[in-house]
C-alpha positions in Angstrom: 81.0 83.3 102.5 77.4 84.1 103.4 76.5 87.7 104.7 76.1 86.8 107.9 80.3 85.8 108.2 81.8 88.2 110.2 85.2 89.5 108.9 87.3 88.6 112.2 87.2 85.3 110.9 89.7 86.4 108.3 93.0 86.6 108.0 94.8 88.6 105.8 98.8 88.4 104.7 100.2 91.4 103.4 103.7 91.6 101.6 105.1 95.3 100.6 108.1 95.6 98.9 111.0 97.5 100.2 108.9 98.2 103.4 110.8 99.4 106.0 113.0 101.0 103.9 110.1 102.7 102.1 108.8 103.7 105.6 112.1 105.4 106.1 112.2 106.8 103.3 108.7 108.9 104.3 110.1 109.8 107.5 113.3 111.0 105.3 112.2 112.3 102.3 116.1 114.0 101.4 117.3 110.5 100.8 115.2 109.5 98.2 117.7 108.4 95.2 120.1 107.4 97.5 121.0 103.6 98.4 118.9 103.2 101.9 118.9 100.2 104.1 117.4 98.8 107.2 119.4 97.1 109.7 118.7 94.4 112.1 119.2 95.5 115.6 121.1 92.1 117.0 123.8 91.9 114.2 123.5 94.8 111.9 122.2 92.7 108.7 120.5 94.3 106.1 116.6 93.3 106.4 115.4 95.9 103.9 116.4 97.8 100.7 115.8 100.1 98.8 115.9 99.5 94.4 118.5 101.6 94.9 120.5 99.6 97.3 119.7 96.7 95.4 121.1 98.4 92.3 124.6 98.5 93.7 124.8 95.1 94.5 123.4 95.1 98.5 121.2 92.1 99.3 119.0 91.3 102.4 120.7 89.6 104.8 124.4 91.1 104.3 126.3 92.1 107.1 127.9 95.8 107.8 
């Protein structure tokens, strides 16, 4: 890339683990240590997880 290259040109893929669930957990900081998931809207699936969640056998996708 030459120093003239603007950085609009770029794209950039981020992946954060546990993300919405993490964001949750911000907005809720009393449930930290507890098993925390984020539902879909259309068919209440699990999208997101906490390591806590995960721990007691929850994975992405199950249904509620």
């Amino acid at each position: 890339m030459s120093q003239s290259s603007n950085w609009y040109n770029a794209i950039a893929h981020v992946d954060a683990d546990c993300f919405f669930a993490s964001c949750e957990l911000t907005r809720r900081p009393d449930l930290k240590g507890q098993p925390v998931c984020v539902l879909s809207s259309q068919d209440a699936c699990v999208v997101a997880k906490t390591y806590d969640a995960k721990a007691i056998g929850i994975t992405t996708g199950m249904p509620v």
